[in-house]
C-alpha positions in Angstrom: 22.9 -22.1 -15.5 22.9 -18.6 -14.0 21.7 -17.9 -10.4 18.5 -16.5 -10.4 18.0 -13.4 -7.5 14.8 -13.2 -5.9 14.7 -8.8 -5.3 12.3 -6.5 -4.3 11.3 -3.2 -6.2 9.8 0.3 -5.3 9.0 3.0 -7.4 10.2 6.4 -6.0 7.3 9.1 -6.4 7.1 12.8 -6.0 3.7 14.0 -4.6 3.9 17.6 -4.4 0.6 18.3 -2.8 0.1 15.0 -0.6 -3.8 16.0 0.0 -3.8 15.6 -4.0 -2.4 12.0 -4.3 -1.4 12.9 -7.2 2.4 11.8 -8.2 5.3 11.4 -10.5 8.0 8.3 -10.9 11.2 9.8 -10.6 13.2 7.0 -9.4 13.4 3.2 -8.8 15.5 1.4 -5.5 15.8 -2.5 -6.1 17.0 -4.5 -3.2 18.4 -8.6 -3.1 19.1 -9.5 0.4 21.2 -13.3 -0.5 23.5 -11.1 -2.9 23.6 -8.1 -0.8 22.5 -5.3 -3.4 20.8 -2.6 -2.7 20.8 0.2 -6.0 19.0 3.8 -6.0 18.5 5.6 -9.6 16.3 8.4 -10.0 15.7 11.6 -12.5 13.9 14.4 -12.0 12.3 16.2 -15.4 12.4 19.7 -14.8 9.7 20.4 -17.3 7.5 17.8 -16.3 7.9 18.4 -12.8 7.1 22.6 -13.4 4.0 21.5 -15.3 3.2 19.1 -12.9 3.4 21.3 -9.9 5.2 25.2 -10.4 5.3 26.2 -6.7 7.5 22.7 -5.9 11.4 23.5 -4.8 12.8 21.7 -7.0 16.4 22.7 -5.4 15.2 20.9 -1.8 13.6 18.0 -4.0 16.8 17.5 -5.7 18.9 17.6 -1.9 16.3 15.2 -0.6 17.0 12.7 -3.4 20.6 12.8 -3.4 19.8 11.7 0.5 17.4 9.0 -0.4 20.6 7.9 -3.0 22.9 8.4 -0.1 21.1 6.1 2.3 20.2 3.3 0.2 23.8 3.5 -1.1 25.5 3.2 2.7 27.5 6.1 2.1 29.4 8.2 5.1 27.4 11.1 4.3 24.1 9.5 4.4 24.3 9.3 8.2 23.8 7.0 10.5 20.5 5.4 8.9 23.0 5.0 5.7 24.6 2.7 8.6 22.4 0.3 9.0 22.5 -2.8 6.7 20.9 -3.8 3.5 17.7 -4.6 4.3 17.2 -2.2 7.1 18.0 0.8 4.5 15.5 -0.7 2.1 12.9 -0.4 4.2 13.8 2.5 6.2 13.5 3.9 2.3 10.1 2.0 1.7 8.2 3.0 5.0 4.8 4.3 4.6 5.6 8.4 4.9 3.4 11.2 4.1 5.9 13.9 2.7 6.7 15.2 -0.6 8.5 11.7 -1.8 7.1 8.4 -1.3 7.7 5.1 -1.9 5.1 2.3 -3.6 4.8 -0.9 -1.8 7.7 -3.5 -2.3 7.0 -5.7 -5.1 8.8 -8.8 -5.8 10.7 -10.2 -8.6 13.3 -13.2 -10.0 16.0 -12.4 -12.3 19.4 -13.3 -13.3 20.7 -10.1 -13.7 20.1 -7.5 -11.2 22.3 -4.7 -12.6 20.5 -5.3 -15.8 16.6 -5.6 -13.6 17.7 -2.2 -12.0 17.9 -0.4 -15.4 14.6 -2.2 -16.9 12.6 -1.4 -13.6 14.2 2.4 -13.9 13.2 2.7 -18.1 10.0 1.3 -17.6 8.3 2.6 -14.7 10.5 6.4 -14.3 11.7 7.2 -17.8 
């Protein structure tokens, strides 16, 4: 019988006008502490996002993702809060923020799979 992984989830949102509270999911970060994962994917739909809000930089909203991916990833160029370890990333990543991209709360969740949970979470709740 196959391990199951207790993880937590957040969905990553875009909230172009934060006094609006309005948003889009355009990414997912899922996080297992016992088997030390941590995994960022995200999209951004260019025609849903210009429909959704025209006067958002899309070009500065695609550089902050690729740091959000950077950090939760523990890459070099993520700096030094890409240093920390797993679980400090994840919720350095899920902090309560008022900026163009936010976080939803943690959620919890038991699977066997977590490469396989990553890319459900990411269909369901972005895609």
């Amino acid at each position: 019988m196959q391990e199951k992984h207790l993880y937590e989830y957040s969905v990553i949102r875009v909230v172009p006008r934060v006094e609006r509270e309005e948003f889009l999911n355009v990414g997912i970060i899922v996080f297992c502490k016992k088997a030390k994962f941590i995994k960022m994917l995200y999209t951004i739909d260019l025609a849903k996002m210009e429909l959704f809000s025209g006067d958002l930089d899309l070009e500065q909203l695609q550089l902050n993702l690729e740091s959000f991916q950077k950090i939760a990833h523990g890459t070099k160029q993520g700096g030094p809060i890409a240093q920390f370890d797993i679980p400090s990333r994840f919720r350095w990543l899920t902090a309560l923020r008022s900026s163009a991209i936010q976080t939803s709360r943690p959620h919890p969740g038991l699977c066997d799979d977590l490469e396989r949970t990553v890319q459900r979470l990411f269909k369901d709740m972005v895609l």
